[in-house]
C-alpha positions as CSV (number, residue, x, y, z in Angstrom):
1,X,23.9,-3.8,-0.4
2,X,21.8,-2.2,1.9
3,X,21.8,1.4,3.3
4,X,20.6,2.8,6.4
5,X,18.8,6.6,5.2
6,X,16.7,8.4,7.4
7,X,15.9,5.4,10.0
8,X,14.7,3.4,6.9
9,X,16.3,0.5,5.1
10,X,16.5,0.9,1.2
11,X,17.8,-1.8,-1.0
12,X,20.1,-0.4,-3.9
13,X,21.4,-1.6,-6.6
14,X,24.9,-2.0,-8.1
15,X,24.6,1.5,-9.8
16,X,24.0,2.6,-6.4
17,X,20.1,3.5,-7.1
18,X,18.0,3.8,-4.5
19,X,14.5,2.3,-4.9
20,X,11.7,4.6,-3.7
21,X,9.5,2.9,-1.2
22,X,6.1,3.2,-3.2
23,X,8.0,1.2,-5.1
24,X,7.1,-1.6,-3.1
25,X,3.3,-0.6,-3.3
26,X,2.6,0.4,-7.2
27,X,0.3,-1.9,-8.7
28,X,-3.3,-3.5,-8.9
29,X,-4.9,-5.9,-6.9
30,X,-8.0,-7.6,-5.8
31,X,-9.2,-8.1,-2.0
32,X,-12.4,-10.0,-1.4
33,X,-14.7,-8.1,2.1
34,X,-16.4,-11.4,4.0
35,X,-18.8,-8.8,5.4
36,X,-20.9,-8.1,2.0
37,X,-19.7,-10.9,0.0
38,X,-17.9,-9.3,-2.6
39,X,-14.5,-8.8,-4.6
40,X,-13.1,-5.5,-4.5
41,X,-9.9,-3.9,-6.6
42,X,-7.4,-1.9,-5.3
43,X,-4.8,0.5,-7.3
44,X,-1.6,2.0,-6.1
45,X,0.0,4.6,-7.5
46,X,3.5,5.7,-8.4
47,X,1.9,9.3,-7.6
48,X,0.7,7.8,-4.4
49,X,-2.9,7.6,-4.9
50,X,-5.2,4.8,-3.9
51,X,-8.3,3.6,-6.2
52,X,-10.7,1.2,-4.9
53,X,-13.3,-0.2,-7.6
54,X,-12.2,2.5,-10.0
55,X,-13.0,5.4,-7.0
56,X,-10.6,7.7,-6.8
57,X,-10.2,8.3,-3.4
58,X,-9.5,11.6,-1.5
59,X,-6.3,11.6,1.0
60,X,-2.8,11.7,0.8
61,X,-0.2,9.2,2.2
62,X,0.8,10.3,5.9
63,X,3.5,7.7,5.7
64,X,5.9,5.4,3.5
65,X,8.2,2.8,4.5
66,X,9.4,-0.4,2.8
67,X,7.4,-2.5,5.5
68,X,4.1,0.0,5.1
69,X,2.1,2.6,3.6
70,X,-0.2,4.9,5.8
71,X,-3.0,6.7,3.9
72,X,-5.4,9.2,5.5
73,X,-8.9,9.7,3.5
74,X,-10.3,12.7,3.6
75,X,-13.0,11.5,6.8
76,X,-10.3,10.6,8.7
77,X,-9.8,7.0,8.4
78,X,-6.5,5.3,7.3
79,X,-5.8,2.9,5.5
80,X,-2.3,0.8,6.1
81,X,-1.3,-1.3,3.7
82,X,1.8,-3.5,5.5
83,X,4.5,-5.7,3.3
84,X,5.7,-9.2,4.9
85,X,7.5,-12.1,3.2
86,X,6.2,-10.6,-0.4
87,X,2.9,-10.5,0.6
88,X,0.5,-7.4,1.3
89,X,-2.3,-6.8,3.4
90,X,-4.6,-3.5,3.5
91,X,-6.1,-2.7,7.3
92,X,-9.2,-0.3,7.0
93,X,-9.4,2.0,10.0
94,X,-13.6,2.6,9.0
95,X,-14.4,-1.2,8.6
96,X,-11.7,-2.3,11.4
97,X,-10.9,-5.2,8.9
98,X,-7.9,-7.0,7.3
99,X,-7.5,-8.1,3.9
100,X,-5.0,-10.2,1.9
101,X,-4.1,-8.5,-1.2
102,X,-3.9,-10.4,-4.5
103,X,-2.2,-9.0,-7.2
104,X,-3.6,-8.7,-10.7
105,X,-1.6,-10.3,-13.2
């Protein structure tokens, strides 16, 4: 059911199909920053892009796992969005804050 490939765990199905781990990622979702007070969206995806409040932003994924997704904008600053017990959380290296991610039904 599961199969070891490259160091990473992917979950395949009974016509042997591996699932891609943006997979995991791909969708929209709200966050809400404690800091200014607001709600914020987020977008993931299937080409691996990241749009927050309909920004487009610049980067490229630096690394992809089931359990995480790395993102490097172009200043520098990552962004890691980590998967645990179906739930996601987005760190921001440039605000050095955690958020819960919601996703939009």
């Amino acid at each position: 059911m599961f199969k070891k490939l490259n160091h990473h765990w992917f979950f395949h199905n009974k016509t042997e199909k591996l699932i891609e781990p943006i997979q995991y990622y791909i969708g929209d979702y709200t966050f809400f920053d404690n800091k200014t007070n607001k709600q914020h969206t987020l977008t993931i995806t299937a080409q691996s892009q990241i749009i927050i409040d309909n920004i487009n932003l610049e980067g490229s994924v630096i690394g992809l796992t089931t359990l995480s997704l790395t993102f490097l904008d172009h200043y520098g600053y990552q962004l890691i969005v980590k998967r645990q017990d179906n739930q996601l959380t987005v760190y921001d290296e440039a605000e050095d804050q955690t958020y819960q991610l919601k996703p939009i039904n």
